[in-house]
N, C-alpha and C positions, 0 to 999 in steps of 0.2 A: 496419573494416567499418561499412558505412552501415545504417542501419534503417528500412526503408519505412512511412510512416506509413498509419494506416488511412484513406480519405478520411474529409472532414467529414459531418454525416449534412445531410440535404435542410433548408433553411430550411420552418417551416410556419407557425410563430409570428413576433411580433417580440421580439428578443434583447432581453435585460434589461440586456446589455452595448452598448453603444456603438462602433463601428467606429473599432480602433485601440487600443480603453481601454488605460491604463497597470495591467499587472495588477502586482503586488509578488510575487512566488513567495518563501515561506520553505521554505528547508529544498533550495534548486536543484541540489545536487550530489548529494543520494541516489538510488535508483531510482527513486521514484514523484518528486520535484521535476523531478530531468531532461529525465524523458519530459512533463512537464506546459508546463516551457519548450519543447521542441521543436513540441510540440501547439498552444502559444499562438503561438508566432514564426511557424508553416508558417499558422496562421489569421489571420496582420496584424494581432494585440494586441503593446503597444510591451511588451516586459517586464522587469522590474524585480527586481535581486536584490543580495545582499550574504554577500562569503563571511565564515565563520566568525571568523575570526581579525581581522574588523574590527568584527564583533558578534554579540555572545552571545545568543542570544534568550531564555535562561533570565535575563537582568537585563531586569527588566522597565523601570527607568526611562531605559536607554539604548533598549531597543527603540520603549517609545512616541515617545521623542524623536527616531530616525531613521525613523517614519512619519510623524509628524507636517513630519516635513522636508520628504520626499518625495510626500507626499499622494497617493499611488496611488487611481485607481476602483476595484482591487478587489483580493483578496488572496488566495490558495492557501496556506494551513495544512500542507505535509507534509512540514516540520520534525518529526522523531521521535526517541528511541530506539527502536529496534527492535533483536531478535532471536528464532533460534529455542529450543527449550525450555530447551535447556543455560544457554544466556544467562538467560534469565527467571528458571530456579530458581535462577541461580547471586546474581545483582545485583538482588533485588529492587527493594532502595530506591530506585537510580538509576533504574531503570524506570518508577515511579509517580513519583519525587521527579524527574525532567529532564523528565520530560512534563509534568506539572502546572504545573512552571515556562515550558515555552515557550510552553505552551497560552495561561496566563494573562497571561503578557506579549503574544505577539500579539496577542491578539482583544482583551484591553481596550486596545492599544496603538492597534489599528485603529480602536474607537470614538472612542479621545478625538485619532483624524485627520480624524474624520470620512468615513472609507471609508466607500463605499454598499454593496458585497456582498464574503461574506467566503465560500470555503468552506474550511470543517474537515473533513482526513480522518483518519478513526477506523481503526476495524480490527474485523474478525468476530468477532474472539474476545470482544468486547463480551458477547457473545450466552451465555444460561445454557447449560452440558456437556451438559444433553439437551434441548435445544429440542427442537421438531418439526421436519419436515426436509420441502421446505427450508424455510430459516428465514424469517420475514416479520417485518419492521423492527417489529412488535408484540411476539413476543418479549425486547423488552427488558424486563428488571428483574423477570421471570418466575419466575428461578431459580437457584440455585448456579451460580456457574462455575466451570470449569477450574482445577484449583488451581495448574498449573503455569505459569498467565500471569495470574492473580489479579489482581496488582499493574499490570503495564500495562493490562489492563482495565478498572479502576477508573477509570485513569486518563483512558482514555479516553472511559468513560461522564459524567466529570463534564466534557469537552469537548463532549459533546451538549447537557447540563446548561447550560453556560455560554451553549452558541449559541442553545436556545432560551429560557435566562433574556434575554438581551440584545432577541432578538424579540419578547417578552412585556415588559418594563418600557421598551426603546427604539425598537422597532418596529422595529430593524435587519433590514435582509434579507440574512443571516446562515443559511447553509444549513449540513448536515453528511452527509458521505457513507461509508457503510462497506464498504471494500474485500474482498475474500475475497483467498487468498495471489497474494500476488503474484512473477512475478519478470520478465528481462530483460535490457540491456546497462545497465550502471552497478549491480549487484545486489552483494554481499557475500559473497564465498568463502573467506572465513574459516570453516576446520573449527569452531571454537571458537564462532563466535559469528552464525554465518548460518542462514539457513531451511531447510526441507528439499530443496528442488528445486535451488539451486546447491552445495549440501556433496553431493548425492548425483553432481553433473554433477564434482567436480572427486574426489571417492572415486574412480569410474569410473573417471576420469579418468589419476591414480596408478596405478590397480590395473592399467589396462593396461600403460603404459610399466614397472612393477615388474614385471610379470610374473605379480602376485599370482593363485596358482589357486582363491580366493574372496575374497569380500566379505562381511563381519557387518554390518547395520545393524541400529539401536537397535528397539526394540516387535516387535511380530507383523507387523505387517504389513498388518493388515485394516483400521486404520482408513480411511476415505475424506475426500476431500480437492478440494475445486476450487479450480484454476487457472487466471488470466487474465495474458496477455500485461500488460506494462507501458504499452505503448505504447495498447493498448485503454482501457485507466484513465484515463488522457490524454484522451482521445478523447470520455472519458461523463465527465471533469471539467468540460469547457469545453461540454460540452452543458448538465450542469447549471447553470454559471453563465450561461448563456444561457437555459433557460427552467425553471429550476424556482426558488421560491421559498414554501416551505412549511416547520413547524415540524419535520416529522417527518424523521428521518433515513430516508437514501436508499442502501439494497444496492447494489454493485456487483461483478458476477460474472458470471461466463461460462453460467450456469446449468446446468452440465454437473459432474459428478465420477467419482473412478474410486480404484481402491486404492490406497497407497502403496506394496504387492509390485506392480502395472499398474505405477502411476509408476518406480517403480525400476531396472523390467523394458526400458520405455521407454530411461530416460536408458543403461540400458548398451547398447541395441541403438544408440543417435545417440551413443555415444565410442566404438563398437565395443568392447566391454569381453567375453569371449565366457566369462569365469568361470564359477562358481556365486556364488549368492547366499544366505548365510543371514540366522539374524534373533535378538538376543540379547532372548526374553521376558522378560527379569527388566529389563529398562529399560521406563518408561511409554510409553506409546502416545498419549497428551492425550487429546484429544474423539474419541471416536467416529467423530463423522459432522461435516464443518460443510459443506451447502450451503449457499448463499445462497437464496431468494426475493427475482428481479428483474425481477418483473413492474411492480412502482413503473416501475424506469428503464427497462425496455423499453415502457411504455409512453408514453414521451417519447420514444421512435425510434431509441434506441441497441441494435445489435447488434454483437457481438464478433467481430473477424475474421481476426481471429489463430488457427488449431489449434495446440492442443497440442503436438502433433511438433514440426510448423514451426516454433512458436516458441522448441520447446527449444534445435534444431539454430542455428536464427540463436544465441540466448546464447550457448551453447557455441563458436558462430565468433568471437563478441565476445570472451570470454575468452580465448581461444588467441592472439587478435592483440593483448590485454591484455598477457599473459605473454611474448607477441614482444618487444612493446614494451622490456619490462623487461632484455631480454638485454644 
């Protein structure tokens, strides 16, 4: 299944990028690297990647040495660990300790290549367990966080840290942008170790083909949650490496949310799943609420064009022709 990309938004400004730039994408076979190559390649930037098994990005002195090879104009950060709660609480260490390593190999990798713009994506859960909602990139370092994603938080606040240390002692224009959940085709369904929008698409998923005459998922259910398409993210990447270049990290989110019982309700209406659904309260629920505040990046001309539905229904096609694949 093919993925229609969102168009580019109207030229207003002059691009900070150059027609054609050689962008470097770390991290190009996850969800959000994927969609970011597909976004670069449909907009005529030449792009630039290396898979896994020919280099680590958590060794930092081979990383700088294959940027420095290839000197790219500019670089895309969404090389990560990730996962959802179960993940977090279960691997701490690896969570804070594999990020902090690719972060810091990248981005000093990129400086001493001399790249001219770098951007770094973080993640929402940056943001303190009761921010004000929605949230504004000010919010940061306000408050406690979430203790169930602690560790990759940290981790990632000290990649903001790092981007705007490098633009304060080297003037680099070095931006950083914070995603709200994401998912899409190239996403993670793994029960064990994925988010909550593809493990609830492939539970569904089971439940009908078994037969199963309910479904338990984890918390209550109330928390709330927004969702952007993968391909949207794409879309407000390469707008910000094209005109934004400022110290402060930059929201990205659909500005919209809804329940996790909505969501749930959702994804079994798009597998046809036609069960009940309960909800086991004695397992945590995380944050409460995480909107985003994306008034920053809609004010640089990016809207999300992806719904909800739509874009559950496209994943879900992607998956099924995934699992085709595998027969």
């Amino acid at each position: 299944m093919t993925t229609d990309l969102p168009g580019p938004p109207q030229e207003s400004v002059p691009s900070l990028l150059r027609p054609g730039a050689r962008v470097f994408v770390a991290g190009h076979r996850g969800l959000v690297g994927s969609a970011v190559v597909r976004r670069l390649t449909a907009q005529g930037y030449d792009v630039l990647t290396r898979d896994r098994d020919g280099l680590d990005l958590r060794d930092a002195e081979r990383t700088g040495a294959h940027l420095r090879e290839i000197r790219p104009d500019a670089v895309v950060l969404a090389a990560a660990k990730v996962g959802g709660i179960m993940a977090n609480s279960t691997y701490p260490v690896q969570f804070i300790e594999d990020n902090l390593r690719i972060q810091l190999s990248v981005i000093a990798g990129a400086h001493s290549a001399g790249v001219e713009r770098l951007l770094f994506l973080g993640s929402s859960c940056i943001y303190p367990k009761l921010a004000p909602q929605p949230i504004p990139e000010t919010a940061l370092l306000t408050g406690p966080l979430e203790p169930t994603n602690e560790a990759y938080a940290l981790a990632k606040i000290a990649g903001i840290v790092q981007i705007q240390s490098y633009r304060r002692q080297y003037g680099a224009s070095y931006i950083s942008a914070m995603p709200t959940n994401l998912y899409g085709p190239g996403d993670n369904f793994d029960l064990e170790t994925s988010h909550v929008l593809p493990a609830l698409i492939r539970r569904f998923h089971e439940a009908r083909l078994g037969g199963a005459p309910a479904v338990t998922l984890w918390g209550s259910g109330t928390p709330r949650r927004e969702f952007l398409h993968v391909d949207d993210l794409a879309a407000a990447c390469v707008l910000l490496l094209e005109r934004y270049d400022d110290d402060a990290p930059v929201n990205v989110g659909s500005g919209e949310d809804l329940t996790i019982r909505e969501l749930a309700q959702t994804v079994a209406d798009v597998t046809s799943y036609q069960g009940s659904i309960g909800w086991d309260t004695g397992k945590p629920d995380g944050t409460p609420r995480k909107l985003l505040d994306v008034s920053r990046l809609v004010s640089l001309g990016f809207e999300p064009e992806i719904p909800l539905r739509g874009g559950i229904a496209r994943t879900y096609a992607w998956w099924l022709d995934q699992q085709a694949a595998r027969v």
